[in-house]
N, C-alpha and C positions, 0 to 999 in steps of 0.2 A: 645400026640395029641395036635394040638395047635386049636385054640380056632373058628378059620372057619372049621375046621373038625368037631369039638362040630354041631357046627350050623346044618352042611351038614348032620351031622347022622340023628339031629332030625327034618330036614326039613318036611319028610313026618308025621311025628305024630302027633297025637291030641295034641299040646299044646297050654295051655290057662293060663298062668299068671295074674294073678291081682295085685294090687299092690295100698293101699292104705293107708292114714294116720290118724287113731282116737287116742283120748288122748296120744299125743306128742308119739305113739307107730308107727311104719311102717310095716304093713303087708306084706308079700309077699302071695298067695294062689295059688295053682295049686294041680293037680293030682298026681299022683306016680312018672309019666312018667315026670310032666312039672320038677316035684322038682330033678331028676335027670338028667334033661337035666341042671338046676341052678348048681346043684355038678359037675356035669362033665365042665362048663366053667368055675365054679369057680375055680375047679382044673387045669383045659389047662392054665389057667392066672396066676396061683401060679408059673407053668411053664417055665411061655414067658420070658426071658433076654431081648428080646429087644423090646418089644412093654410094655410102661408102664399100659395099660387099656384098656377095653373096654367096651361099654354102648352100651345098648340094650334100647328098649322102646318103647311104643304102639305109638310114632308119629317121632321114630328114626329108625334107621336100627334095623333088629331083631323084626320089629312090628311081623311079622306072628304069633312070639311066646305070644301074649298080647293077653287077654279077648280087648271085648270093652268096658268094664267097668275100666278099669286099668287106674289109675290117675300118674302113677309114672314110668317113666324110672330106669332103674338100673347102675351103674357106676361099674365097677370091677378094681379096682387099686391094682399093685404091686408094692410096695414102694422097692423092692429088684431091682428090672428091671433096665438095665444100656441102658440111652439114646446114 
């Protein structure tokens, strides 16, 4: 499944990501749903050969998926990926 399928399944569902940074640690927080919608594009992107990454983000593409509390977009890179 590659990683706008990811998107497309979970478009309709409650997710709400947060994402934020206390003592030099980086939070991620969501529901059941949000943290397997995070596994499933983390895994589409473990996937992709030809697209090195994708970033999602409460003021990037992928906001839908963001609390409005989330201070932090997400970066998914595959250093295997061939440009």
């Amino acid at each position: 499944m590659k990683t706008d399928d990811v998107c497309e399944k979970y478009f309709k569902e409650k997710i709400k990501i947060n994402t934020w940074i206390e003592n030099d640690i980086f939070f991620i927080e969501g529901n059941t749903k949000a943290l397997l919608f995070l596994s499933d594009l983390i895994r589409a992107q473990a996937m992709e050969l030809k697209d090195d990454n994708i970033c999602i983000g409460p003021n990037l593409s992928g906001n839908k998926f963001f609390s409005k509390k989330a201070k932090f977009g997400i970066l998914i890179h595959n250093t295997d990926s061939v440009k």
